[in-house]
MIROLO-198219 format. One line per 3 residues: their letters; for each residue x, y, z of C-alpha. Coordinates in nm, 3 decimals. Example, Ala and Ser with C-alpha at 12.3 -4.5 7.8 and 13.67 -1.06 7.14 Angstrom:
AS = 1.230:-0.450:0.780 | 1.367:-0.106:0.714
END
This chain:
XXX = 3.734:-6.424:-1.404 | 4.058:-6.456:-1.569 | 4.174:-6.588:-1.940
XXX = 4.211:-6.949:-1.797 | 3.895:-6.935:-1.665 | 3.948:-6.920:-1.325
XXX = 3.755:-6.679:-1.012 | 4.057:-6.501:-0.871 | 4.115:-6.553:-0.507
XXX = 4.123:-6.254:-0.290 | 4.352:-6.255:-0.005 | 4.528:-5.930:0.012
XXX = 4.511:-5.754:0.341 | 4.226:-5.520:0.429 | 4.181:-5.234:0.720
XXX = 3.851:-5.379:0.776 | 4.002:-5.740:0.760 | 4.302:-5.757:0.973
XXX = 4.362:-6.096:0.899 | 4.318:-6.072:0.541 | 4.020:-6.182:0.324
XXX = 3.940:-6.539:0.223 | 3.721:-6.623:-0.081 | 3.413:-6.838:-0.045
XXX = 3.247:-6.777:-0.367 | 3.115:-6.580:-0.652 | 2.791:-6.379:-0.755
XXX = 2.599:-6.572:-0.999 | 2.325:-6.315:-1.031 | 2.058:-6.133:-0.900
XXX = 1.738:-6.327:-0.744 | 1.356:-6.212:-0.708 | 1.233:-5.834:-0.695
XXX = 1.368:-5.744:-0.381 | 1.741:-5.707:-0.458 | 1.834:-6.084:-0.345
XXX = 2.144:-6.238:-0.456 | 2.246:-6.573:-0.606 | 2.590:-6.714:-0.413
XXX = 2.789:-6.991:-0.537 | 2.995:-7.079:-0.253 | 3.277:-7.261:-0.377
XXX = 3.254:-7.526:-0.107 | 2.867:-7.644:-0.160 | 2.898:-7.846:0.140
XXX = 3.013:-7.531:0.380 | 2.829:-7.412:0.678 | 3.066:-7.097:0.716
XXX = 2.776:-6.866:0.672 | 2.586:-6.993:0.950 | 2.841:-6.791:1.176
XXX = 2.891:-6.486:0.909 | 2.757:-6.223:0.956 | 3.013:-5.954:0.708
XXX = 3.075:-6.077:0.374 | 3.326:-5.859:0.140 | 3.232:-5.856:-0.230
XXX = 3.463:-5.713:-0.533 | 3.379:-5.715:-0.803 | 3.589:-5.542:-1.159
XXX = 3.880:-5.512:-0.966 | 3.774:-5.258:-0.714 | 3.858:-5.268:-0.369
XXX = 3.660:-5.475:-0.163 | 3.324:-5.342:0.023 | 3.214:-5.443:0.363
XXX = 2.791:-5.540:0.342 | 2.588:-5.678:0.604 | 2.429:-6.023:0.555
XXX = 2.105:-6.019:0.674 | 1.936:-6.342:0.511 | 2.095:-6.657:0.378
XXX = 1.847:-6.964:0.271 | 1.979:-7.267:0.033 | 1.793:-7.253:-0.323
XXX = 1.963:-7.573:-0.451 | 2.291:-7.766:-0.409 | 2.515:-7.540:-0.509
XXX = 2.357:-7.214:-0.515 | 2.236:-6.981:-0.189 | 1.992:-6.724:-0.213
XXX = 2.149:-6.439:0.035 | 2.033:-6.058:0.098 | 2.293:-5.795:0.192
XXX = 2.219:-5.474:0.358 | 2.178:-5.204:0.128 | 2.085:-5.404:-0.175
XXX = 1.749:-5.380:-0.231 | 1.624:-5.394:-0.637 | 1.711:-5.663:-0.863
XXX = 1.914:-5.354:-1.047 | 2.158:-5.317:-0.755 | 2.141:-5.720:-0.726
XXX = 2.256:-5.795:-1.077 | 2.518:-5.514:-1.120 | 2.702:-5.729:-0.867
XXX = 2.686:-6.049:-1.099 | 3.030:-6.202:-1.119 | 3.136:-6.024:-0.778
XXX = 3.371:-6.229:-0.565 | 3.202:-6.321:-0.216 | 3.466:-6.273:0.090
XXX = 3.523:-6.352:0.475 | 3.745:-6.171:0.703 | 4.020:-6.454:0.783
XXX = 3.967:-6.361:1.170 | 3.600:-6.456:1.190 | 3.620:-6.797:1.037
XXX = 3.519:-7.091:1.263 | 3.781:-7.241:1.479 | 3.886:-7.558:1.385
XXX = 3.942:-7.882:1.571 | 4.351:-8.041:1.665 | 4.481:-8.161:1.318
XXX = 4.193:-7.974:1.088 | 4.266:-7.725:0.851 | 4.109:-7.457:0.590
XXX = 4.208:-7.536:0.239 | 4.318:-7.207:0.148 | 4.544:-7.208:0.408
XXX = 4.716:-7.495:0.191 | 4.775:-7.202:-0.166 | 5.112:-7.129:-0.142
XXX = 5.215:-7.448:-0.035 | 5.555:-7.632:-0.200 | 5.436:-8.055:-0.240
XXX = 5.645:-8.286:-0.266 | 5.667:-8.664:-0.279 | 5.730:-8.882:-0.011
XXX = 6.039:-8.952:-0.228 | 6.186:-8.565:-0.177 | 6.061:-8.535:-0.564
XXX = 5.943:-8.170:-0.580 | 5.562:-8.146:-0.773 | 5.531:-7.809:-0.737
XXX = 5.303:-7.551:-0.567 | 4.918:-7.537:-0.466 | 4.759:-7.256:-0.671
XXX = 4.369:-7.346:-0.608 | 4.165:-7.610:-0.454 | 3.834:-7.719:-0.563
XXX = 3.572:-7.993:-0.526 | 3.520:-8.238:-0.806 | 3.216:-8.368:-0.604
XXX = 3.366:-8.692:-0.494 | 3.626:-8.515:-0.299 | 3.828:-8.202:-0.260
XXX = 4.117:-8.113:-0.531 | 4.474:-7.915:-0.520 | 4.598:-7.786:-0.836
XXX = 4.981:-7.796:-0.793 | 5.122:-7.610:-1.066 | 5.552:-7.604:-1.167
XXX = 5.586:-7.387:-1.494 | 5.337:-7.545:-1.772 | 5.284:-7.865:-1.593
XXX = 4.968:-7.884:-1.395 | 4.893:-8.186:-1.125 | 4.531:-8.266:-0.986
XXX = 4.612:-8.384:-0.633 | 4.265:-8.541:-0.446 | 4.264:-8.444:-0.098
XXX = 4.215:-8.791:0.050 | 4.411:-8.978:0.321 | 4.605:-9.259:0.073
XXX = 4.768:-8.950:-0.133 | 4.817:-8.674:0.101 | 5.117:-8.804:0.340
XXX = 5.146:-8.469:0.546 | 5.055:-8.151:0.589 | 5.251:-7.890:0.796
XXX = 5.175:-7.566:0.749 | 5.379:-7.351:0.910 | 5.658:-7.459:0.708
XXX = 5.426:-7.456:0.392 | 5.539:-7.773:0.249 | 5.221:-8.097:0.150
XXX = 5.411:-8.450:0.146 | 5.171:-8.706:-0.096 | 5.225:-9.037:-0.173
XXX = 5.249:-9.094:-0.578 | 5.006:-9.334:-0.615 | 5.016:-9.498:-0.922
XXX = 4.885:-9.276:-1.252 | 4.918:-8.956:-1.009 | 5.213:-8.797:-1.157
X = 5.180:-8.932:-1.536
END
């Protein structure tokens, strides 16, 4: 975590990971006797791990580790109980408390014409439909009601929802999110 607070994301490239790591989560702890874990995916609603079957965890700032996930079962709304090959005591479990939980960016799920993975949308420049630049995305998360980009410029930070009246377009290959200031938006 850093001093604002914040789980850093972890996208730097990885021989394991040709396409580069995306975050999905973070260790919460260890759960049970057997060396189960405690995930907090950072999308509650996701179904990525349904298809996963590698997860990359690091955790103090060490290089990333490739584990095997062998079971994954939901203990609550936010919060998955999952059990990685070669973790088997609640010792092993709970040293990894805090770890950040990984996907290689080539095994995600396809998507659909016109979907896209929020991640994909860090880095991006938004503007407004006026040609007013914002600023740039530097996380997304859910408030519950919706989905949320945090568009930073210098010490001003903007809370963007990710519906269909704010966000005008998206086009990621040039990197650049057009929204429509509703009113209160901006102020």
């Amino acid at each position: 975590m850093d001093a604002a607070g914040r789980f850093p994301t972890l996208n730097e490239s990885n021989p394991a990971a040709p396409g580069g790591l995306v975050r999905i989560g973070y260790i919460a702890g260890a759960h049970g006797l057997k060396g189960a874990l405690r995930l907090r995916p950072d999308d509650a609603e996701s179904s990525i791990l349904e298809t996963i079957r590698r997860l990359f965890l690091s955790h103090g700032g060490a290089p990333p580790r490739e584990y095997r996930l062998n079971a994954i079962a939901r203990l609550n709304r936010t919060t998955l109980r999952i059990a990685l090959e070669g973790i088997a005591t609640p010792e092993a479990a709970d040293a990894l408390r805090g770890a950040i939980v990984a996907v290689a960016a080539d095994e995600m799920p396809a998507l659909a014409e016109g979907e896209f993975y929020y991640y994909q949308t860090i880095g991006c420049e938004v503007t407004t439909a006026a040609g007013e630049r914002i600023g740039v995305v530097e996380e997304v998360f859910s408030n519950g009601a919706n989905d949320v980009l945090v568009v930073r410029e210098g010490a001003r930070e903007i809370l963007i929802p990710a519906i269909a009246d704010v966000i005008h377009s998206l086009d990621l290959d040039r990197r650049r999110i057009v929204i429509e200031a509703v009113p209160g938006l901006l102020e």
